[in-house]
C-alpha positions in Angstrom: 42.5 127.2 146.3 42.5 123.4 146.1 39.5 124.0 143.4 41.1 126.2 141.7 44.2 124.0 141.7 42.0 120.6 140.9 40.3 122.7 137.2 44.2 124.0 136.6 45.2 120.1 136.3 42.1 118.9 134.2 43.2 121.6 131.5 46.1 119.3 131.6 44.0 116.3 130.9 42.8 117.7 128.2 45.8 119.3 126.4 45.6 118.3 122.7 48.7 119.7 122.1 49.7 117.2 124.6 48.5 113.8 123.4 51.0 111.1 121.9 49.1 110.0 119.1 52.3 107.3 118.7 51.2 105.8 122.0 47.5 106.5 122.5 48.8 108.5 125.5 47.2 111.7 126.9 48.6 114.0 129.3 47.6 113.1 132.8 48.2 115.8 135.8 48.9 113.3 139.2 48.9 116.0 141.2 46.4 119.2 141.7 49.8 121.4 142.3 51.2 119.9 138.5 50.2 123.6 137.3 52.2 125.3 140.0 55.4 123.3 139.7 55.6 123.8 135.8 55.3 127.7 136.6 58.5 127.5 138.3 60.6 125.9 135.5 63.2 128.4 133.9 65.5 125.8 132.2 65.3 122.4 130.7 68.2 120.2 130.0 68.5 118.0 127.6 71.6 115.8 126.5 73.6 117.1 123.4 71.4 115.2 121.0 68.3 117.1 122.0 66.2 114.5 123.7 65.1 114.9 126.8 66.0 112.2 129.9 63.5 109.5 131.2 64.0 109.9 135.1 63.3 105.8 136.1 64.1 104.9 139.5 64.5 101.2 140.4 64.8 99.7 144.4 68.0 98.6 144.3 69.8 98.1 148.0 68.0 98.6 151.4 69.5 99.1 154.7 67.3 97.4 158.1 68.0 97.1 161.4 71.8 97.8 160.7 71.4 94.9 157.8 72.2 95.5 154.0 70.5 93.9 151.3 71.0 94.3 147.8 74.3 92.8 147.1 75.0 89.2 146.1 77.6 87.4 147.5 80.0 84.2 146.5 80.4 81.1 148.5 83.4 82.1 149.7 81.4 85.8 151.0 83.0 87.8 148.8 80.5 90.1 147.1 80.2 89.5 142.6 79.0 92.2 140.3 75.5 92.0 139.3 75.0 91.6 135.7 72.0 90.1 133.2 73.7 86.5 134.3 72.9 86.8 137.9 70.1 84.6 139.2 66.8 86.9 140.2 64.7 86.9 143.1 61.4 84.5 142.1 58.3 86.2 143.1 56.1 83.2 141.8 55.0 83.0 145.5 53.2 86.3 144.7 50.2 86.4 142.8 49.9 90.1 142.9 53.8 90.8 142.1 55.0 92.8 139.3 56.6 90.9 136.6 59.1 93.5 135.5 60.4 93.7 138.6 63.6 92.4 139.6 65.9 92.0 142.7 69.0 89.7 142.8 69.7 89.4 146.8 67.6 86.2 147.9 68.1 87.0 151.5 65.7 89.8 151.6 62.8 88.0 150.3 63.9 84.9 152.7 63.7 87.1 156.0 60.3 88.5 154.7 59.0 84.9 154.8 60.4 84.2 158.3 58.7 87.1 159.3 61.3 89.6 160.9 59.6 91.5 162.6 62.2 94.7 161.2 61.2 93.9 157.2 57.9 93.6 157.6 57.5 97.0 158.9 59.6 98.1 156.4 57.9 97.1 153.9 54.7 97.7 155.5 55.7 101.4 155.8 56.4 101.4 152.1 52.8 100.2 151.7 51.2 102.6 153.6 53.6 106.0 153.2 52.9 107.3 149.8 49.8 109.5 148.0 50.0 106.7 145.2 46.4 105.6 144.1 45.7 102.4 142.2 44.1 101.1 138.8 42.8 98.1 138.0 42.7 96.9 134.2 39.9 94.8 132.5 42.4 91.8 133.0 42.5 92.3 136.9 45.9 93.6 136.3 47.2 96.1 139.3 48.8 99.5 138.5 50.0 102.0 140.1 49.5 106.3 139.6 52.6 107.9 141.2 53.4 111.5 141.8 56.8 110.4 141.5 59.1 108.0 139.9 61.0 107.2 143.2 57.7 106.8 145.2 56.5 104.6 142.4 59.3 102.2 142.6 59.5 102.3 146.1 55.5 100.7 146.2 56.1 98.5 143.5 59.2 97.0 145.4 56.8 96.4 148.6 54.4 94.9 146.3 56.4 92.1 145.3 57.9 91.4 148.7 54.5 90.5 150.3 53.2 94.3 151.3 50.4 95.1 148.3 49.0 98.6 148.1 45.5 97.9 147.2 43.0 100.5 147.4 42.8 104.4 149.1 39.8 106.2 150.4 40.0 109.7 152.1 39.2 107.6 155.3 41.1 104.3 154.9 44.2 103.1 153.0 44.4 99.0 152.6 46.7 96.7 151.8 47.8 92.6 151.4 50.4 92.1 153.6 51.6 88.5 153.8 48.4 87.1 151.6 46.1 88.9 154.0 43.9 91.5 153.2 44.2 94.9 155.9 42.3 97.6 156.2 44.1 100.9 157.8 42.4 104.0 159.1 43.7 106.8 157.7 43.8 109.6 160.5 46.1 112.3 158.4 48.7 112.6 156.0 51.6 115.2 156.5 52.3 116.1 153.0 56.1 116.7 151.4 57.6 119.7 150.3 60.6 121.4 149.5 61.1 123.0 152.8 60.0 119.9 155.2 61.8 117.3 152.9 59.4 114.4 154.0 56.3 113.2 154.6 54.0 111.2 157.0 51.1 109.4 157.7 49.0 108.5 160.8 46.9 105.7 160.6 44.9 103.2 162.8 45.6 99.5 162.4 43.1 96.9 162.2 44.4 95.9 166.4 43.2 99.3 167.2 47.6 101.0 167.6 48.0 104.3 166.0 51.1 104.7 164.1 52.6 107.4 162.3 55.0 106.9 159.2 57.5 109.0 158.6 59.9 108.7 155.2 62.0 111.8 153.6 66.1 112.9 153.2 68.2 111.3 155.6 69.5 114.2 157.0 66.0 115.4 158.0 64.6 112.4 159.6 68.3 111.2 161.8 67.5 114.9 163.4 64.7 113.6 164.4 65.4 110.3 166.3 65.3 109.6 169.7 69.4 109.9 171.4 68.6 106.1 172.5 68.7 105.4 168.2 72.5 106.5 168.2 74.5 103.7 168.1 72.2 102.0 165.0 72.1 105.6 163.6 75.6 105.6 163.3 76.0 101.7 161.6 73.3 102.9 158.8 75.1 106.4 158.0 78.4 104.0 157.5 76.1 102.5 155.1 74.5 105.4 153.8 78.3 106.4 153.0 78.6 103.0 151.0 75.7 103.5 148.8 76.6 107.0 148.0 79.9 106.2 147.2 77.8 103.8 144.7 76.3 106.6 143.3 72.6 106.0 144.5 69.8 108.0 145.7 69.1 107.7 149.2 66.0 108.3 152.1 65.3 107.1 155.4 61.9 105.5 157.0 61.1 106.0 160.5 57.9 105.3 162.1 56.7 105.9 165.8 53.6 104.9 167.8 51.1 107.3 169.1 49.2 107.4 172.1 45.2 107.9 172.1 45.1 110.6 174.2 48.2 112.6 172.4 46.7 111.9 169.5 42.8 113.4 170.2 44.9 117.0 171.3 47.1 117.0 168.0 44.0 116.2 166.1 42.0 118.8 167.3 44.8 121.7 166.6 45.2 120.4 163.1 41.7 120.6 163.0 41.5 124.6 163.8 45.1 124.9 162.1 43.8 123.0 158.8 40.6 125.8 159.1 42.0 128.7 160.1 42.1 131.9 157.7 45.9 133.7 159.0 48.8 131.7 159.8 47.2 128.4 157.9 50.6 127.0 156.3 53.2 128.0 159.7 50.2 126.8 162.4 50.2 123.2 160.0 54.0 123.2 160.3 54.2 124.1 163.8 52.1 120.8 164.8 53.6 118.5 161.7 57.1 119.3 163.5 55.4 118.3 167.2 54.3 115.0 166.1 57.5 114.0 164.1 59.8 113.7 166.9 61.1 111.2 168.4 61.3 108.7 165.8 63.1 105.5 167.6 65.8 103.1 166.0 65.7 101.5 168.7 63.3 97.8 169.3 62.9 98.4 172.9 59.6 100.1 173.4 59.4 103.4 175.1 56.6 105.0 177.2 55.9 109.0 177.2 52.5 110.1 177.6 53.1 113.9 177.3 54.0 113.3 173.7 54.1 109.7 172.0 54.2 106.2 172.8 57.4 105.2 170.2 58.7 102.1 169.0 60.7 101.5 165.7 64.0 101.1 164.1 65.6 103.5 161.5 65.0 102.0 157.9 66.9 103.2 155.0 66.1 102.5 151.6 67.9 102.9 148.3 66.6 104.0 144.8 68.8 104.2 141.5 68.8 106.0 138.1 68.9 103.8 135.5 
């Protein structure tokens, strides 16, 4: 099937009906399931003019460890509108940052630097959480192939706070985090849909600790915390109510670590689950939905060897329309 899917999307490629000749631009299928998803359109809205929306989705407010960032605040603490006036972030620390890129809370980029333990794994999970796959341009200039707007900005954003996506292999996914250069195992990736409303990874840090990211609708992943995370849980939905009330797009980050020997069992059933001929797609589920539990918000570290060593805190992260 994935074949059959992967010559379905090079059709696409090749579409001379649809090249922009304007732009040099050809059509280009980032995902084998592209052919799929189209058969399932019905409608298409436009506005009343005719054209068609660009759907561009810009980081714009985070929420970590019960902190918000985003906002910019007066001396005297009360928060100012953010318009073309207001100072931006400088990412001239970065060499790999993204130039169009722009952030107007300074605080964000400050804790990074101290090295909060919190931000960096946010960011770090925004590194390492995604299907994105990179480009590099004759001038040594990084780019970025997303499946999605939303996952797009979300990697560029951890790009210019210190956490560069670099490179992915079926085996390994690495990145620069903090001007050094990491190499992750990748053990499996638990892909998104409709239905599961998130996705995870499980990788294999360069210290040898096994980790599995989780990111999706917030909804989906608080069900899936540990009843320790409550209290924190219920400081970000006060400011997951904020944000909505700001009209953005919302999605929570959780991430969990695994122990070794939980790990080699769940492996080998997603081995004969990822194989087997019946029952394929609800045997995958089953086992996606044994290993995503637990998710901790809280910093204390907990120990459970019939199903997961855990440690993190609930990490909430804010996109916008423009």
């Amino acid at each position: 099937v994935e074949i059959i899917r992967l010559g379905n999307s090079f059709y696409i490629d090749w579409d001379r009906q649809m090249y922009d000749a304007r732009s040099d631009t050809p059509a280009e299928a980032r995902t084998t399931t592209l052919n799929e998803e189209l058969g399932q359109i019905r409608y298409i809205f436009s506005d009343k003019t005719g054209t068609l929306t660009q759907n561009i989705m810009t980081f714009n407010k985070c929420s970590i460890n019960g902190k918000t960032y985003g906002d910019v605040y007066d001396y005297s603490g009360q928060r100012v509108d953010i318009n073309e006036d207001t100072d931006l972030v400088d990412f001239s620390f970065n060499p790999l940052a993204d130039s169009k890129f722009s952030f107007h809370d300074h605080s964000l980029v400050e804790d990074m630097k101290l090295g909060l333990p919190e931000v960096q794994g946010f960011f770090r999970l925004l590194a390492l959480c995604h299907t994105e796959v990179t480009r590099l341009f004759p001038t040594d200039e990084l780019a970025y192939q997303a499946q999605s707007p939303d996952e797009g900005a979300l990697v560029t954003a951890a790009r210019n706070f210190g956490c560069v996506f670099r490179s992915r292999t079926p085996e390994s996914i690495t990145i620069v985090e903090t001007g050094e250069q990491q190499r992750y195992e990748l053990l499996a990736i638990l892909d998104f849909n409709n239905v599961r409303k998130r996705m995870s990874v499980i990788v294999r840090s360069p210290e040898g600790k096994v980790c599995l990211y989780c990111k999706g609708a917030d909804t989906v992943i608080f069900e899936r915390l540990h009843p320790s995370c409550r209290k924190l849980m219920e400081v970000t939905t006060e400011h997951l109510n904020e944000f909505a009330g700001d009209g953005l797009r919302t999605l929570a980050l959780a991430y969990k670590e695994v122990d070794e020997e939980f790990l080699a069992r769940w492996q080998q059933q997603h081995h004969e689950a990822s194989t087997a001929l019946e029952d394929r797609e609800a045997r995958l589920e089953q086992l996606f939905e044994e290993i995503e539990t637990d998710l901790l918000v809280s910093k204390q570290r907990m120990e459970n060897h019939d199903t997961a060593t855990v440690q993190m805190r609930v990490l909430i992260i804010i996109i916008i329309s423009e």
